[in-house]
C-alpha positions as CSV (number, residue, x, y, z in Angstrom):
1,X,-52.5,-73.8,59.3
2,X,-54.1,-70.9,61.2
3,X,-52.7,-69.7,64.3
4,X,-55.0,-69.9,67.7
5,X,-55.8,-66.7,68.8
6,X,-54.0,-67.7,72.2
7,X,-50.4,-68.0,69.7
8,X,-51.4,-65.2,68.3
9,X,-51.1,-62.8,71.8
10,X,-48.6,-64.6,72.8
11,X,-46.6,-63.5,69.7
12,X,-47.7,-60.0,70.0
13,X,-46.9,-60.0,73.5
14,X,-43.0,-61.3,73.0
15,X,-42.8,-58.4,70.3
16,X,-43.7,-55.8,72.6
17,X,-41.3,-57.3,75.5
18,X,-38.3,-57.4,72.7
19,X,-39.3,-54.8,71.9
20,X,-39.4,-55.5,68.2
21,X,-41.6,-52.6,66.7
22,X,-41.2,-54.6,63.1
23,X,-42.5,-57.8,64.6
24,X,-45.2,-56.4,66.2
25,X,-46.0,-54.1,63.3
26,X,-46.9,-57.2,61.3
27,X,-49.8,-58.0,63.4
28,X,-51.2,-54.5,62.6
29,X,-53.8,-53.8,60.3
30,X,-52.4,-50.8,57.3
31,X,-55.4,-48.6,58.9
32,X,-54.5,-48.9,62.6
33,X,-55.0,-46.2,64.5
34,X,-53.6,-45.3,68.3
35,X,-55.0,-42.9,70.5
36,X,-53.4,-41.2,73.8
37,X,-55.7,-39.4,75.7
38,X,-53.2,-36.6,76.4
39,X,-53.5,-33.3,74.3
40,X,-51.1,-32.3,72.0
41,X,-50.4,-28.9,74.2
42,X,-49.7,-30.7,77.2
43,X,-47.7,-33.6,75.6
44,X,-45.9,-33.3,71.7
45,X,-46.6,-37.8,71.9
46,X,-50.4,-36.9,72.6
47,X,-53.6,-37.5,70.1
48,X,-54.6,-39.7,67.6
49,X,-51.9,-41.6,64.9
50,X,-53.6,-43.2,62.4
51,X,-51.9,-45.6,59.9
52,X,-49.7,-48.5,61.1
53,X,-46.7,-46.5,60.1
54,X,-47.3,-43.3,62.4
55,X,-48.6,-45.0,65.4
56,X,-44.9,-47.8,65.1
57,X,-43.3,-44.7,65.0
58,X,-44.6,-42.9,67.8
59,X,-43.6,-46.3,70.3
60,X,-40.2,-46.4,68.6
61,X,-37.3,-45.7,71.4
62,X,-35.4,-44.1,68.8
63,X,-38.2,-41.3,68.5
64,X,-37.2,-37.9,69.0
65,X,-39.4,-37.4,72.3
66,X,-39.3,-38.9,75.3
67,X,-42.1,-39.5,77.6
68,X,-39.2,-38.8,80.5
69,X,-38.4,-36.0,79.4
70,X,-41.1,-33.7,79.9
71,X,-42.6,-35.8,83.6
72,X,-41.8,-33.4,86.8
73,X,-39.4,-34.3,89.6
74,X,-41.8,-35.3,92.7
């Protein structure tokens, strides 16, 4: 039996709050593609990611860059 669209967010929206990168991946089309509007020169985690793989990878906490890491002190 299909899943309701409503089941269907709410699934994707418990991955991202576990934070389960594999659970949500599986909702993700093979071409999915994620854009940040933050060039590359300013930000290494900036531009485009296609492919499901790329853009999982990019959100993963155990990437090599954090998004902390390069904010100012105010």
């Amino acid at each position: 039996m299909a899943k309701t669209v409503r089941a269907i967010l709410g699934d994707i929206y418990d991955a991202w709050r576990a934070q389960n990168l594999d659970w949500l991946a599986t909702y993700l089309p093979d071409d999915f593609c994620h854009v940040i509007h933050i060039p590359v020169d300013l930000h290494p985690l900036g531009g485009t990611r296609c492919g499901k793989k790329e853009a999982i990878e990019r959100l993963s906490p155990s990437s090599s860059i954090s998004w902390c890491s390069t904010r100012a002190d105010s």
